[in-house]
Predicted model as a PDB file, atoms N, CA, C, CB and O in Angstrom, pLDDT in the B-factor column:
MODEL        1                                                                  
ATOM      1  N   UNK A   1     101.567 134.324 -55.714  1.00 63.00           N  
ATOM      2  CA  UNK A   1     100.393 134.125 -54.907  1.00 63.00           C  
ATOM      3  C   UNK A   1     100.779 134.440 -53.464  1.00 63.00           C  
ATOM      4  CB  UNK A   1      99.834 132.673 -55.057  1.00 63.00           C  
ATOM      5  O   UNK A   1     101.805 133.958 -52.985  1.00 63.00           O  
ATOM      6  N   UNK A   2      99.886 135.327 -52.690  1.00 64.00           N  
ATOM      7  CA  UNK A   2      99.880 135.662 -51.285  1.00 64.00           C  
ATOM      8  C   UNK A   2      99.790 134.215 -50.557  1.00 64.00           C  
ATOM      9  CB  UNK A   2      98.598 136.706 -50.903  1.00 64.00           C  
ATOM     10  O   UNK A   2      98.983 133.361 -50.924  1.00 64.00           O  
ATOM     11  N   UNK A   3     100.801 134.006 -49.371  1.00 69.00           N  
ATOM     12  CA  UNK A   3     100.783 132.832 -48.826  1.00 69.00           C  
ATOM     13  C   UNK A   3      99.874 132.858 -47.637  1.00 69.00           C  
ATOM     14  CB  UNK A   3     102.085 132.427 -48.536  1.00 69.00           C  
ATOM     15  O   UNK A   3      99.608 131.797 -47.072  1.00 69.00           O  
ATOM     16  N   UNK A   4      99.188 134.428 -47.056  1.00 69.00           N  
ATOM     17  CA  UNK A   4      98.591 134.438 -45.980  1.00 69.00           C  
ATOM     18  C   UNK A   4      99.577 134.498 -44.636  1.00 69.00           C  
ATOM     19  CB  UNK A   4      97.747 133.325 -46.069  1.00 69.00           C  
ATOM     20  O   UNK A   4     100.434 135.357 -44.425  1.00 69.00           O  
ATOM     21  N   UNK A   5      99.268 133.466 -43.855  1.00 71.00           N  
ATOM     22  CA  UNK A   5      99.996 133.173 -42.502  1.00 71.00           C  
ATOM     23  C   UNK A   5     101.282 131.980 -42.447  1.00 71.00           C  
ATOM     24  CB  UNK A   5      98.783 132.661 -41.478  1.00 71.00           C  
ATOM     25  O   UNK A   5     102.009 131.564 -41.544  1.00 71.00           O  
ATOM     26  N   UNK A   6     101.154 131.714 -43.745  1.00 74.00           N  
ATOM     27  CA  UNK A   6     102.188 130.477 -43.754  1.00 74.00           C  
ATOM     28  C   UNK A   6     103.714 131.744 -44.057  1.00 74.00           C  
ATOM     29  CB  UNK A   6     101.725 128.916 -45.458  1.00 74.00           C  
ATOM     30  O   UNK A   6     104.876 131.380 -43.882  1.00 74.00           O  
ATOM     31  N   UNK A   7     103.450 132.746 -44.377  1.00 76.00           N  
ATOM     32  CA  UNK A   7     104.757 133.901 -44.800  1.00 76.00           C  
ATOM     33  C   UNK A   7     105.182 133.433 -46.254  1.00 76.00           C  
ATOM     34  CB  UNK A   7     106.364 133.807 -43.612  1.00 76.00           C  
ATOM     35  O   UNK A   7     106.227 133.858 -46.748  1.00 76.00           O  
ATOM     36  N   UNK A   8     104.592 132.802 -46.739  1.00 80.00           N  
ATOM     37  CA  UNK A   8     105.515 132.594 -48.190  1.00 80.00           C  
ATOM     38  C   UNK A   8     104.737 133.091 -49.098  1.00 80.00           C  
ATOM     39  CB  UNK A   8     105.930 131.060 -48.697  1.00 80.00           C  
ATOM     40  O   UNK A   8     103.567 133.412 -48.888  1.00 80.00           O  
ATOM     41  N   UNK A   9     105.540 133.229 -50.569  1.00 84.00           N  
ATOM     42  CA  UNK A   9     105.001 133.970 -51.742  1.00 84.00           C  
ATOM     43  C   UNK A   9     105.583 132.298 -52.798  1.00 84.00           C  
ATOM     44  CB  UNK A   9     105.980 136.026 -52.112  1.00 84.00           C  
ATOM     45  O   UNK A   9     106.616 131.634 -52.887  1.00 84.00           O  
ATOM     46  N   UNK A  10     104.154 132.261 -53.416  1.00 84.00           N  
ATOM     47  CA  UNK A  10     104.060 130.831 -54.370  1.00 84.00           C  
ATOM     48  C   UNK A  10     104.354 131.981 -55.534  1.00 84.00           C  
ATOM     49  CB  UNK A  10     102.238 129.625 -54.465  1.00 84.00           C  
ATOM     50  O   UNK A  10     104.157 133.188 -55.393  1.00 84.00           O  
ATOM     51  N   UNK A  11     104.852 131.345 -56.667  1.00 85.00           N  
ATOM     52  CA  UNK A  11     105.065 131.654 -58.325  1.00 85.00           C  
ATOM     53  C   UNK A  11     104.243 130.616 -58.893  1.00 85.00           C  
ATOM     54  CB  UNK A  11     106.734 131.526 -58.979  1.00 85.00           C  
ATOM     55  O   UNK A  11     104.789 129.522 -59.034  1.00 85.00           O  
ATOM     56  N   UNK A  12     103.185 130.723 -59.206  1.00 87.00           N  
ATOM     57  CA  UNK A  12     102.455 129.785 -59.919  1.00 87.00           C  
ATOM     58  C   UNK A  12     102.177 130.367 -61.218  1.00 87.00           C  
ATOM     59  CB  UNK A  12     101.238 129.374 -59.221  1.00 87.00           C  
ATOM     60  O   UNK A  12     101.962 131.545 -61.506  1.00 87.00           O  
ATOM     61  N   UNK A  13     102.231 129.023 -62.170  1.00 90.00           N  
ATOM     62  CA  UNK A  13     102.192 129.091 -63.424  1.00 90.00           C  
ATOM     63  C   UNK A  13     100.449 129.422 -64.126  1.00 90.00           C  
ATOM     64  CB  UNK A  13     102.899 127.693 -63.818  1.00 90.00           C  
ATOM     65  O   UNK A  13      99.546 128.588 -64.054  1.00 90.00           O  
ATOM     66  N   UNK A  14     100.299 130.793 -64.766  1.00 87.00           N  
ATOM     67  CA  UNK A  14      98.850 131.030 -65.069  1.00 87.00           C  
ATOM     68  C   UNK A  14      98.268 130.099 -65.859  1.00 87.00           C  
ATOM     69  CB  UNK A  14      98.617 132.233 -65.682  1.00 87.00           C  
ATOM     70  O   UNK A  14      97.049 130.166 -66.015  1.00 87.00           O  
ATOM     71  N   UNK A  15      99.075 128.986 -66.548  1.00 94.00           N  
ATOM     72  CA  UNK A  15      97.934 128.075 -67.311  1.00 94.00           C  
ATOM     73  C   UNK A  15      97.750 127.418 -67.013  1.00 94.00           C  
ATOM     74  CB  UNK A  15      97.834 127.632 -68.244  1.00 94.00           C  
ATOM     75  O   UNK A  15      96.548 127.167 -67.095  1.00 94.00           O  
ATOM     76  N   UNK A  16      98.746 126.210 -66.234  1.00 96.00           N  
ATOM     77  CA  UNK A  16      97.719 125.361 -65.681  1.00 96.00           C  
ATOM     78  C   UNK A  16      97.890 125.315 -63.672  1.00 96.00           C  
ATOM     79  CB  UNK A  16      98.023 123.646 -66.565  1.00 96.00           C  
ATOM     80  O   UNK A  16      97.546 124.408 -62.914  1.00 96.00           O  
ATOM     81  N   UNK A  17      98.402 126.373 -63.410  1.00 91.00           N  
ATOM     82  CA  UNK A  17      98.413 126.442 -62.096  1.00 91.00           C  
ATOM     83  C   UNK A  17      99.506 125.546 -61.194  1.00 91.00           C  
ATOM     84  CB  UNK A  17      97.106 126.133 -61.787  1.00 91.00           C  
ATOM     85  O   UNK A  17      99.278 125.046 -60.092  1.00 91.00           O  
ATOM     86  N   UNK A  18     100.780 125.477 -61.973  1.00 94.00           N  
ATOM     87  CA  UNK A  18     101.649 124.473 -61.441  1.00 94.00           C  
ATOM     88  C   UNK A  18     102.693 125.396 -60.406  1.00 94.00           C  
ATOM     89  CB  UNK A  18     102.470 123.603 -62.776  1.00 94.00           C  
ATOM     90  O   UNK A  18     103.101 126.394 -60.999  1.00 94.00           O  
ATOM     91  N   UNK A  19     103.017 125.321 -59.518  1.00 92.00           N  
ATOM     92  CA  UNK A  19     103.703 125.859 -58.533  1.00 92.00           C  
ATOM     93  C   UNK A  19     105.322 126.020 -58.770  1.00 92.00           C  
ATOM     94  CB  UNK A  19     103.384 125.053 -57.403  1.00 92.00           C  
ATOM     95  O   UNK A  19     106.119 125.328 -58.137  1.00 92.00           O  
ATOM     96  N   UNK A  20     105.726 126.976 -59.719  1.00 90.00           N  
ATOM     97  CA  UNK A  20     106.963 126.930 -59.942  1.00 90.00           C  
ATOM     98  C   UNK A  20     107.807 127.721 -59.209  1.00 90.00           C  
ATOM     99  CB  UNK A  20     107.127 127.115 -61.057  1.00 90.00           C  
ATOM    100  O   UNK A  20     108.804 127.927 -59.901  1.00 90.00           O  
ATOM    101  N   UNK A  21     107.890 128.238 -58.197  1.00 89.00           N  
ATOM    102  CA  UNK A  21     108.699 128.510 -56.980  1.00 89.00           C  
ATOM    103  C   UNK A  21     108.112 128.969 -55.527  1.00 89.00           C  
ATOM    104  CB  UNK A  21     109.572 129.517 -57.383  1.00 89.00           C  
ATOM    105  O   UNK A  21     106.963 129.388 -55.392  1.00 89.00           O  
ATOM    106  N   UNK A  22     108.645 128.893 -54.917  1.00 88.00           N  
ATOM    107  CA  UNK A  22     108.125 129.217 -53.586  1.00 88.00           C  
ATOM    108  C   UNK A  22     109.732 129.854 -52.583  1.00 88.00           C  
ATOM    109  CB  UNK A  22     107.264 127.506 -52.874  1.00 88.00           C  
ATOM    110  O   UNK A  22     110.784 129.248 -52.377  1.00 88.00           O  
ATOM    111  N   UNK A  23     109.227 131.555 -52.061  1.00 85.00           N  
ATOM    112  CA  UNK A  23     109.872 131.771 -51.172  1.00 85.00           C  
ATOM    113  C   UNK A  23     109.238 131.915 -50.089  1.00 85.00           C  
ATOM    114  CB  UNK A  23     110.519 132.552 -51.387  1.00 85.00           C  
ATOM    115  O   UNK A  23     108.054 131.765 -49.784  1.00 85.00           O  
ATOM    116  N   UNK A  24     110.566 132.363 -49.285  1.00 83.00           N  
ATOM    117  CA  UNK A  24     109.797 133.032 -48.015  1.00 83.00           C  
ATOM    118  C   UNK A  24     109.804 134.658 -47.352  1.00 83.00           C  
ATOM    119  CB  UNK A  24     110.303 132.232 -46.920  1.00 83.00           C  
ATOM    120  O   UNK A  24     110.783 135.314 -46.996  1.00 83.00           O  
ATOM    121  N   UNK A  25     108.684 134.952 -47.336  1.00 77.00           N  
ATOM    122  CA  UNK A  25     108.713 136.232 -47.381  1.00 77.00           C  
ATOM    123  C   UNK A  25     109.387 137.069 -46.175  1.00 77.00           C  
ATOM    124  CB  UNK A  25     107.444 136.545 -47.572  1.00 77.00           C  
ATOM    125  O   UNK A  25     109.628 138.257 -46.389  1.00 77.00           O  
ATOM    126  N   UNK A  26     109.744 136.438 -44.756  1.00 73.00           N  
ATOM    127  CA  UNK A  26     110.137 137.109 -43.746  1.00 73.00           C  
ATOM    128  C   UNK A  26     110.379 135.882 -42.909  1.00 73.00           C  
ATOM    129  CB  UNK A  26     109.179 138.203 -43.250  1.00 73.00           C  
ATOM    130  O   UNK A  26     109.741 134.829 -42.913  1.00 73.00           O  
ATOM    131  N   UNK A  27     111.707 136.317 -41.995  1.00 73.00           N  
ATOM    132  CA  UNK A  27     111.838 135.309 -40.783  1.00 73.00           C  
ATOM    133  C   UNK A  27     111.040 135.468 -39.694  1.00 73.00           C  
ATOM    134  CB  UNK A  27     113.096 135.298 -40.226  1.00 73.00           C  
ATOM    135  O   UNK A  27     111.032 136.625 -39.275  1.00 73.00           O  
ATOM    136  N   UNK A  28     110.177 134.476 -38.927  1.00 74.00           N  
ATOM    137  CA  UNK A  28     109.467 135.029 -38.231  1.00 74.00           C  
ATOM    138  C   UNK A  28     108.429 135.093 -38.470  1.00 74.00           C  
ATOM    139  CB  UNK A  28     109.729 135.828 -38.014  1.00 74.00           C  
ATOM    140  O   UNK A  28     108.152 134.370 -39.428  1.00 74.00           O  
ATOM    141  N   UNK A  29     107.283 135.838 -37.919  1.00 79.00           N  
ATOM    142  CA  UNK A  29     105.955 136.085 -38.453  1.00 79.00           C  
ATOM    143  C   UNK A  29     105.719 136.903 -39.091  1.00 79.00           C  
ATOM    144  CB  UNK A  29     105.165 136.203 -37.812  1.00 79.00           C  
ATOM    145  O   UNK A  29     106.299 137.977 -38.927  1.00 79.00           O  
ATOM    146  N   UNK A  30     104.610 136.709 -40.251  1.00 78.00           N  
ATOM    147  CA  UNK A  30     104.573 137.514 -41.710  1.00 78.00           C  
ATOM    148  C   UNK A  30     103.255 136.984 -41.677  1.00 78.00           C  
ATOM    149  CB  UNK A  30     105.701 137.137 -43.186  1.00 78.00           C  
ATOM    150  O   UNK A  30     102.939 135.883 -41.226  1.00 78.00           O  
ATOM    151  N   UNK A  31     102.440 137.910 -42.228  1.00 82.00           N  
ATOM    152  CA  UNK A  31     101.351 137.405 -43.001  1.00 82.00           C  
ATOM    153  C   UNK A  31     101.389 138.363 -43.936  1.00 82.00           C  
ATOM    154  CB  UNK A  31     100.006 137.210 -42.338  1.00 82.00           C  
ATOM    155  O   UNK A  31     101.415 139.543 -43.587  1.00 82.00           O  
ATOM    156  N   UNK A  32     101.399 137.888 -45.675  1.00 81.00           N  
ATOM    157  CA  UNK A  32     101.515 137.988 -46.562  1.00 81.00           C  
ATOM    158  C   UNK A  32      99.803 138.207 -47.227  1.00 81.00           C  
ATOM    159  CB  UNK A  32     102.432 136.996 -46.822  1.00 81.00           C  
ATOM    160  O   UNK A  32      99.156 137.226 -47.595  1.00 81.00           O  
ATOM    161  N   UNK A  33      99.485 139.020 -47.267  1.00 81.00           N  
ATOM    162  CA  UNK A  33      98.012 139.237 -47.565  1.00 81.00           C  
ATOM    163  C   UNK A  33      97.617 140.018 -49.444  1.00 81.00           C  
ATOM    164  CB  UNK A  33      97.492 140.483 -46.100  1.00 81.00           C  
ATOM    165  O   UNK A  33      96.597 139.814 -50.103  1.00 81.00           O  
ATOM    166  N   UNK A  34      98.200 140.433 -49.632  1.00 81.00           N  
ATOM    167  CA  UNK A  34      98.280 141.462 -50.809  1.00 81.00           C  
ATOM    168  C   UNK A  34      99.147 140.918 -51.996  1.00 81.00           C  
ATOM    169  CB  UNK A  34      98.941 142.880 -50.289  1.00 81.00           C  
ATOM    170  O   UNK A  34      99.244 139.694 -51.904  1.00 81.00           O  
ATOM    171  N   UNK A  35      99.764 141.396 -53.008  1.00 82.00           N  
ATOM    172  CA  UNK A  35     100.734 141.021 -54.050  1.00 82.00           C  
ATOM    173  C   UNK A  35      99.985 141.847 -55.615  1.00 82.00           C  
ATOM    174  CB  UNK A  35     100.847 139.021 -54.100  1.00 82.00           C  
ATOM    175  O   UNK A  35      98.848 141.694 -56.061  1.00 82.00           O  
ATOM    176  N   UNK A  36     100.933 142.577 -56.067  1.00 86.00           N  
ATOM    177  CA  UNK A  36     100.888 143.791 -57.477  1.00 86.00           C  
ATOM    178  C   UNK A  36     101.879 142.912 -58.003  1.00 86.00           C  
ATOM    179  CB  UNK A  36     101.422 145.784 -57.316  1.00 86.00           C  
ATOM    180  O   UNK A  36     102.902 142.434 -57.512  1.00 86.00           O  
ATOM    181  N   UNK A  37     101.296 142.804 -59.196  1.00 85.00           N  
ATOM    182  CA  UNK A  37     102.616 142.328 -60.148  1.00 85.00           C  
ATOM    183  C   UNK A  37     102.432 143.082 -61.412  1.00 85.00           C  
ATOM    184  CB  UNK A  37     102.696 140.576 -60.534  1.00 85.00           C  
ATOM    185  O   UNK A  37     101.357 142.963 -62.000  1.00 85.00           O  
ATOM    186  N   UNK A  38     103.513 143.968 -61.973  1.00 86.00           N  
ATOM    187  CA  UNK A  38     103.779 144.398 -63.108  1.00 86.00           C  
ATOM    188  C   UNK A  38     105.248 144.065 -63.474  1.00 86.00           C  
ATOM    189  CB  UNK A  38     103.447 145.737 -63.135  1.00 86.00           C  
ATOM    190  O   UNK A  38     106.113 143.340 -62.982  1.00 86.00           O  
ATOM    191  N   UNK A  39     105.172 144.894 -64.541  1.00 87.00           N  
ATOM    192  CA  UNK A  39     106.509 144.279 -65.808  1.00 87.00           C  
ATOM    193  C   UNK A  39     107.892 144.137 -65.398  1.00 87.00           C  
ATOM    194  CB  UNK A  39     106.772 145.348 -67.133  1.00 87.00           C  
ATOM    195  O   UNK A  39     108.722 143.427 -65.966  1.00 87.00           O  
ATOM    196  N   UNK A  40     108.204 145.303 -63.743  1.00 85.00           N  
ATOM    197  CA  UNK A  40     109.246 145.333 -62.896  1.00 85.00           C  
ATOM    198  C   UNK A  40     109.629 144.016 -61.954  1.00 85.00           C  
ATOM    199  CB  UNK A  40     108.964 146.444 -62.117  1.00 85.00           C  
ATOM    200  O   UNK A  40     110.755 143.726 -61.550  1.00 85.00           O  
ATOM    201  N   UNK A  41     108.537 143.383 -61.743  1.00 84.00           N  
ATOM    202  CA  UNK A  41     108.280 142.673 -60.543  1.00 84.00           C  
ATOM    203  C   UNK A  41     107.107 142.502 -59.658  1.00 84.00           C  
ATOM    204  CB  UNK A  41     109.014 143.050 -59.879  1.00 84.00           C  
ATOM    205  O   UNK A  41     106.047 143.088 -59.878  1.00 84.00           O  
ATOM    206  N   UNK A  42     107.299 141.679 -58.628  1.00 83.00           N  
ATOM    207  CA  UNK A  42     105.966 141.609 -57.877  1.00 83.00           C  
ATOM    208  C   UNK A  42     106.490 142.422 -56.870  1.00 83.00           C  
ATOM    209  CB  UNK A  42     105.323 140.119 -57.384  1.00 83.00           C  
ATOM    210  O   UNK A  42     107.708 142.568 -56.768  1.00 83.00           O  
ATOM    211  N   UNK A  43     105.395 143.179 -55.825  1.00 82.00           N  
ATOM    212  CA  UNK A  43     105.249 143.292 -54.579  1.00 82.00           C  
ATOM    213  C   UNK A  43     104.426 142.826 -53.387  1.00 82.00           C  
ATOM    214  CB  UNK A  43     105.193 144.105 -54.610  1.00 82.00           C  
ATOM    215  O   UNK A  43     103.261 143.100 -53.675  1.00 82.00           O  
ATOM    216  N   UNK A  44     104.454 142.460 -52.618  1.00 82.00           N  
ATOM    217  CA  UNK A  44     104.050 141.895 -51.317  1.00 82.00           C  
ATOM    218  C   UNK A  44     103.923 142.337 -50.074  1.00 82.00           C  
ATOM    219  CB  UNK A  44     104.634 141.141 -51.103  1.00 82.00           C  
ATOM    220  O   UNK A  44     104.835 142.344 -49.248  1.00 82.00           O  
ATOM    221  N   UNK A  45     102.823 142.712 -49.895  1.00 81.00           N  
ATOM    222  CA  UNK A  45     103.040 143.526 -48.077  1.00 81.00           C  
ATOM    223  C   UNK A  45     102.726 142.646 -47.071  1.00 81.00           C  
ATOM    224  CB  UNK A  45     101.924 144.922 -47.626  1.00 81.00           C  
ATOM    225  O   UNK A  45     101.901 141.863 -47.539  1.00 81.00           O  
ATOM    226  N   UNK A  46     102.939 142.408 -46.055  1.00 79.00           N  
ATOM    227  CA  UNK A  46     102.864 141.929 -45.145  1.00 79.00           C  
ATOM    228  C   UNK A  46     102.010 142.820 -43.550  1.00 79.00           C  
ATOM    229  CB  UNK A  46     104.199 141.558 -45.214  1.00 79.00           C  
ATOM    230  O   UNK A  46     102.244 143.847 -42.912  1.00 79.00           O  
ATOM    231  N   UNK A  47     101.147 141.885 -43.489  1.00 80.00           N  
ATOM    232  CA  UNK A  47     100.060 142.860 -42.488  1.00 80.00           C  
ATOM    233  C   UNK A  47     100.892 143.202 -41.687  1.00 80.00           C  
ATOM    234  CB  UNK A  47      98.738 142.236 -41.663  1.00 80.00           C  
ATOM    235  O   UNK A  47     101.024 144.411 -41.498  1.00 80.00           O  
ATOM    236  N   UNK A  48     101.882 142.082 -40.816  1.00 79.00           N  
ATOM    237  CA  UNK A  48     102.556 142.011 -39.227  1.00 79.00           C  
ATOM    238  C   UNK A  48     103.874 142.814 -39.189  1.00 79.00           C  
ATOM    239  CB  UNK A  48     102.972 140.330 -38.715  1.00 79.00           C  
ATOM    240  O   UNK A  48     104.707 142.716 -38.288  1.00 79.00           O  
ATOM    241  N   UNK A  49     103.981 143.704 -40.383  1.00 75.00           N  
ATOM    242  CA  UNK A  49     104.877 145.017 -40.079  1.00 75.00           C  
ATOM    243  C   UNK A  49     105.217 146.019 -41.200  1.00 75.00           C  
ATOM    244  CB  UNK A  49     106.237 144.575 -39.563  1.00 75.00           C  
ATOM    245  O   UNK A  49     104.764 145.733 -42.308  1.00 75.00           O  
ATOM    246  N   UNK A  50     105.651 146.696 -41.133  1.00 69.00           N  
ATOM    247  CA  UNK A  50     105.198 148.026 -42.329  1.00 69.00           C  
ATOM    248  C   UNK A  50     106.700 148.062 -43.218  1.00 69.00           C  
ATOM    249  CB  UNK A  50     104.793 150.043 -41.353  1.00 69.00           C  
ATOM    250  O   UNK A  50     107.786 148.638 -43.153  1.00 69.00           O  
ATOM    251  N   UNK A  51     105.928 146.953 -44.167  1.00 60.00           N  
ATOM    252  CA  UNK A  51     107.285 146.780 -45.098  1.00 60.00           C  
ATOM    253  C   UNK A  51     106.578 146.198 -46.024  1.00 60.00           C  
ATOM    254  CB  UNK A  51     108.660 145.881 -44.596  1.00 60.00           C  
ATOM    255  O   UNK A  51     105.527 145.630 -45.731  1.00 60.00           O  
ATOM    256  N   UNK A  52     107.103 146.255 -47.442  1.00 55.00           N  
ATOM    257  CA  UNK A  52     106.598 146.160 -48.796  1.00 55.00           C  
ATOM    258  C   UNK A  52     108.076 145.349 -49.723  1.00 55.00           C  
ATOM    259  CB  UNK A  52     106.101 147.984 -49.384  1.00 55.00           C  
ATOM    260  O   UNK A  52     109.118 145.804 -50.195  1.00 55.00           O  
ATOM    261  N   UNK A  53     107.452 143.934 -49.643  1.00 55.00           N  
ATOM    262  CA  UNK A  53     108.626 143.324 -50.484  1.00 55.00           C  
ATOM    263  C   UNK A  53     108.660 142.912 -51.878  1.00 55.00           C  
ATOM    264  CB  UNK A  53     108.980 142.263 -49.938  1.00 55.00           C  
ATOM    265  O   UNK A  53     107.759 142.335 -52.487  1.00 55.00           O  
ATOM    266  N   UNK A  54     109.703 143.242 -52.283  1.00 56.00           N  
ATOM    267  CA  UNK A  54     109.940 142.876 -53.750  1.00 56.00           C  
ATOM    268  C   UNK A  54     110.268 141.841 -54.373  1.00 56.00           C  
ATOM    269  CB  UNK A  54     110.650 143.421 -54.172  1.00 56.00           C  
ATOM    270  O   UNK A  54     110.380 141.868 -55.599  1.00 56.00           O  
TER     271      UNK A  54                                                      
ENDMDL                                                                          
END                                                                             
């Protein structure tokens, strides 16, 4: 899950929505707006600079 302005990326569980990890996506300011998830992994872009995390 996109954390927005807080910079973090939640792993929440699709059935009943339980929060099973939480990072952080950048030191500093991040806003985390987006997130693709396929069979490789997720990705995450961040509005506040031109980078795409895995």
């Amino acid at each position: 899950m996109a954390g927005g302005d807080s910079g973090r990326i939640r792993v929440v569980h699709a059935g009943d929505g339980r929060v099973l990890a939480t990072h952080r996506a950048a030191d500093g300011t991040a806003f985390v707006n987006d997130v693709v998830v396929g069979c490789g992994g997720a990705w995450f872009t961040d509005s506040m600079r031109r980078l795409c995390s895995a």
